[in-house]
C-alpha positions as CSV (number, residue, x, y, z in Angstrom):
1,X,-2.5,18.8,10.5
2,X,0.9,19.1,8.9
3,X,2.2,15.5,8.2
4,X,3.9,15.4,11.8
5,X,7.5,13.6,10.5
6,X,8.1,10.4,9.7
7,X,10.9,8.2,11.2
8,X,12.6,5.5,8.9
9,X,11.8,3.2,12.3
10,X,7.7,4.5,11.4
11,X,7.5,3.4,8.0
12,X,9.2,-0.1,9.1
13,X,6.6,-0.3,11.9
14,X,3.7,0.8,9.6
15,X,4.5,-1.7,7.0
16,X,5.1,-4.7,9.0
17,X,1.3,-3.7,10.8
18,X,-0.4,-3.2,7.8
19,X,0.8,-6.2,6.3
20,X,-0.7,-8.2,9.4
21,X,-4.1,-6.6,8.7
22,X,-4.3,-6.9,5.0
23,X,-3.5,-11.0,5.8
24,X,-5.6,-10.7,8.5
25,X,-8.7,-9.4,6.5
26,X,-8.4,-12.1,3.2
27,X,-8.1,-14.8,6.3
28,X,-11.3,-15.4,6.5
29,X,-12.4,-14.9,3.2
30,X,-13.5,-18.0,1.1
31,X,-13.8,-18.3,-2.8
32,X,-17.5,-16.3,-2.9
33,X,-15.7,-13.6,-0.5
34,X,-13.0,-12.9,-3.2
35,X,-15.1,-13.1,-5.8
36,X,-17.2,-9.7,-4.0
37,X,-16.3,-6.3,-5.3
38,X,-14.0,-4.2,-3.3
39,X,-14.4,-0.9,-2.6
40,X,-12.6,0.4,-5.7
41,X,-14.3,0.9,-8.7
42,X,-14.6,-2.3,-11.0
43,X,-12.0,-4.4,-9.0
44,X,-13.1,-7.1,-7.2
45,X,-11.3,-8.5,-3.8
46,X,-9.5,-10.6,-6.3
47,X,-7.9,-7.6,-8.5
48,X,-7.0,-5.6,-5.3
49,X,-5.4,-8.6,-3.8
50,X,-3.0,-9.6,-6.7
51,X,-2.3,-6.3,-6.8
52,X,-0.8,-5.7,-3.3
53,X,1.0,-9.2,-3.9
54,X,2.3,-8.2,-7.2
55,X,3.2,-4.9,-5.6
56,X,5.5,-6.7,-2.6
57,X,7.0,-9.0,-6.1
58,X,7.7,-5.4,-7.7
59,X,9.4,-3.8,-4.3
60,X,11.3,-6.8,-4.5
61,X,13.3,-6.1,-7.6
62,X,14.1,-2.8,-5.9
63,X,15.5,-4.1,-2.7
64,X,18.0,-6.7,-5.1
65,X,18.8,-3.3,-6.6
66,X,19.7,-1.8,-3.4
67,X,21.6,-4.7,-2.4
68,X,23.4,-5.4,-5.4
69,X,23.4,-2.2,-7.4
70,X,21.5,-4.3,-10.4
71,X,19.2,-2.3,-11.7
72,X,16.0,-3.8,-11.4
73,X,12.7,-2.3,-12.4
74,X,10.0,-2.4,-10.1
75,X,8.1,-3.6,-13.3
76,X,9.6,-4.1,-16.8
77,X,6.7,-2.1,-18.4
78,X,2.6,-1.3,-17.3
79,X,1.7,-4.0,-19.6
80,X,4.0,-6.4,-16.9
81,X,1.9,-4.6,-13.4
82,X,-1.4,-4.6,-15.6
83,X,-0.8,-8.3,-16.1
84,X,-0.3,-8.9,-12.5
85,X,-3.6,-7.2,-11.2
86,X,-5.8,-8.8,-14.1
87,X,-4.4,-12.3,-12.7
88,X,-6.0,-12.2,-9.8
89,X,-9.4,-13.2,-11.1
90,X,-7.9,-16.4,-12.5
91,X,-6.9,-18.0,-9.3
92,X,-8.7,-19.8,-6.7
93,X,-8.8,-18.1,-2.7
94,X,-6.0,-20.3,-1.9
95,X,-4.1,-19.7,-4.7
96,X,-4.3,-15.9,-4.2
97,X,-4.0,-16.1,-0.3
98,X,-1.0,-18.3,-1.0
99,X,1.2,-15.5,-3.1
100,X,0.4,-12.6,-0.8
101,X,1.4,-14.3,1.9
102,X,4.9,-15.9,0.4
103,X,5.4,-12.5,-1.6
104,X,5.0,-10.2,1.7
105,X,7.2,-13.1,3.7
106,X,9.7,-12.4,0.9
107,X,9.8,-8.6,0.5
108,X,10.3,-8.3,4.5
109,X,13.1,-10.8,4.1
110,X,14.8,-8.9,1.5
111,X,14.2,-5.3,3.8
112,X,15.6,-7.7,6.9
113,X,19.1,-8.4,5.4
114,X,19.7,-4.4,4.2
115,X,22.9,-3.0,5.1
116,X,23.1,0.2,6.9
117,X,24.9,1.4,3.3
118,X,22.2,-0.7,1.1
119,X,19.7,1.4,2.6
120,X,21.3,4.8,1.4
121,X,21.4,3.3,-2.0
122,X,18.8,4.9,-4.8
123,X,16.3,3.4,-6.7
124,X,13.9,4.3,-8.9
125,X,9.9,3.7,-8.5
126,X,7.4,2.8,-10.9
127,X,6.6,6.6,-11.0
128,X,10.1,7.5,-12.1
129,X,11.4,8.9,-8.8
130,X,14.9,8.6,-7.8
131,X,14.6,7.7,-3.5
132,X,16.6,6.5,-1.4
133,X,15.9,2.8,-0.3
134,X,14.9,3.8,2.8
135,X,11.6,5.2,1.4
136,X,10.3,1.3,0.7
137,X,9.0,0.6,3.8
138,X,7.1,3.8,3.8
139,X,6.4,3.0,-0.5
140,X,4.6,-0.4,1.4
141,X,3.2,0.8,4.2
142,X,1.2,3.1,2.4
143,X,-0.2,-0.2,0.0
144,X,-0.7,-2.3,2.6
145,X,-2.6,0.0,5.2
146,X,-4.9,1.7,2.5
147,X,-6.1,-1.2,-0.1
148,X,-6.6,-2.9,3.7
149,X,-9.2,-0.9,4.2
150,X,-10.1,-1.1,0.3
151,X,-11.0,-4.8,0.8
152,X,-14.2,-3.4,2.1
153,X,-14.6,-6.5,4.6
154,X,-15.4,-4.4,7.5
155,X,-12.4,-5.9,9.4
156,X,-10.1,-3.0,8.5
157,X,-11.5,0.4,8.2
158,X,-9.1,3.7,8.7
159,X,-10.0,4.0,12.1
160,X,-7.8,0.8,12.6
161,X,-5.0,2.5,11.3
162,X,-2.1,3.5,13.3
163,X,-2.5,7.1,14.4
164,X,1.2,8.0,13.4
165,X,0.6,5.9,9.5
166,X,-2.9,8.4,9.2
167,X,-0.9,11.8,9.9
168,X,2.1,11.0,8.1
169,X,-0.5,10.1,5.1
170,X,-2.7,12.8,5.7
171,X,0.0,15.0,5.2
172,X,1.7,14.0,2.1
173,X,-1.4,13.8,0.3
174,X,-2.7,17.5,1.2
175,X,1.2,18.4,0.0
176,X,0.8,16.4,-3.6
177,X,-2.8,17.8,-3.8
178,X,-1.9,21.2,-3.1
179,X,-4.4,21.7,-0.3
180,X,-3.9,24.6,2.0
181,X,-6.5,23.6,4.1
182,X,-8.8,20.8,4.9
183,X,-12.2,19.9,6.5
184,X,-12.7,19.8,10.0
185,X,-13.5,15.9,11.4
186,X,-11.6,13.0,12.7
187,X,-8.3,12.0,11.9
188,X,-9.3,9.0,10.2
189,X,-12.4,10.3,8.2
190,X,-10.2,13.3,7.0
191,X,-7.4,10.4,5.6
192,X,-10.0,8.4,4.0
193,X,-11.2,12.3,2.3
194,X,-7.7,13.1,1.1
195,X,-7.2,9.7,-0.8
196,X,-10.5,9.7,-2.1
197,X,-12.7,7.1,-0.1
198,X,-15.3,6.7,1.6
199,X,-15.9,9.4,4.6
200,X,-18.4,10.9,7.2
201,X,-17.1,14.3,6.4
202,X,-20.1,16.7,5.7
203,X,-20.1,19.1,3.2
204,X,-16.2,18.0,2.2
205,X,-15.4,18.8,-1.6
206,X,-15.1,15.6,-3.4
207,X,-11.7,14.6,-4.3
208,X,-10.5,12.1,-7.5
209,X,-9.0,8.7,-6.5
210,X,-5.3,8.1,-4.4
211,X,-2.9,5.8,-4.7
């Protein structure tokens, strides 16, 4: 497993699917159901949720940058993102279904009316890296299809995951983790090792949190 390449046409495909899951798995979720914990350690269904909609807000800012060469933060400091996920627990099930819904509708608005030169533009994420604007559907993809499956609903696990999405992932994180090898299993089970969830994989080291 190398990371098979990615095509710019991918990531776009990848976002717009996991976007449809992630709204798909809070659909049925009513106030008690946000309330649960997800699968990440001390955020509840509410944290992780106003986190992927603060996320789409935060991508946002980077498409008006690509389209109008503004420079515009992703988020004007980590007080600003910290802010975003610790509002979540504050607002009702309709409330939070409500902005991830209208913030997602927006951000694949904004990646809709990109130029063929807007795209080529840079940016700069939240992590300090200078990319082109063609890496933000990938940057989203990878939210949406992964804190999907963080929800911990049972509606979205990585075997769900489009098979393409699961390579490409699998491969950048064995490149940023340094990994010359990895554990023998399925596809999906050896994703879910490499960012650090929840797996079948016997006898697998344990890895630290991704993403």
């Amino acid at each position: 497993m190398t990371g098979a390449a990615r095509t710019f046409a991918d990531a776009r495909a990848w976002a717009r699917a996991g976007t449809e899951l992630m709204l798909d798995a809070v659909a049925g979720l009513d106030e008690a159901g946000f309330r649960a914990p997800s699968t990440l350690p001390e955020w509840t269904r509410k944290h992780l949720v106003a986190h992927v909609a603060a996320n789409a807000d935060a991508l946002c800012n980077l498409v008006h940058w690509a389209a109008t060469g503004e420079k515009t933060p992703m988020y004007a400091s980590a007080e600003e993102r910290a802010a975003g996920i610790a509002k979540g627990p504050t607002l009702s099930a309709g409330e939070l279904r409500s902005w991830l819904t209208g913030s997602a509708r927006r951000l694949g608005e904004g990646l809709d009316a990109l130029t063929g030169e807007q795209w080529q533009h840079e940016v700069v994420t939240a992590q300090g890296r200078t990319v082109p604007a063609t890496e933000l559907p990938w940057m989203r993809a990878r939210e949406v299809c992964v804190h999907a499956v963080d929800l911990g609903t049972g509606v979205v696990t990585f075997a769900d995951l489009p098979k393409g999405f699961l390579t490409a992932l699998a491969g950048e994180i064995r490149a940023r983790r340094g990994l010359t090898g990895l554990p023998d299993g399925p596809l999906p089970e050896v994703a879910a090792w490499l960012a650090g969830r929840p797996h079948s994989l016997a006898d697998a080291p344990e890895l630290g949190p991704w993403l």
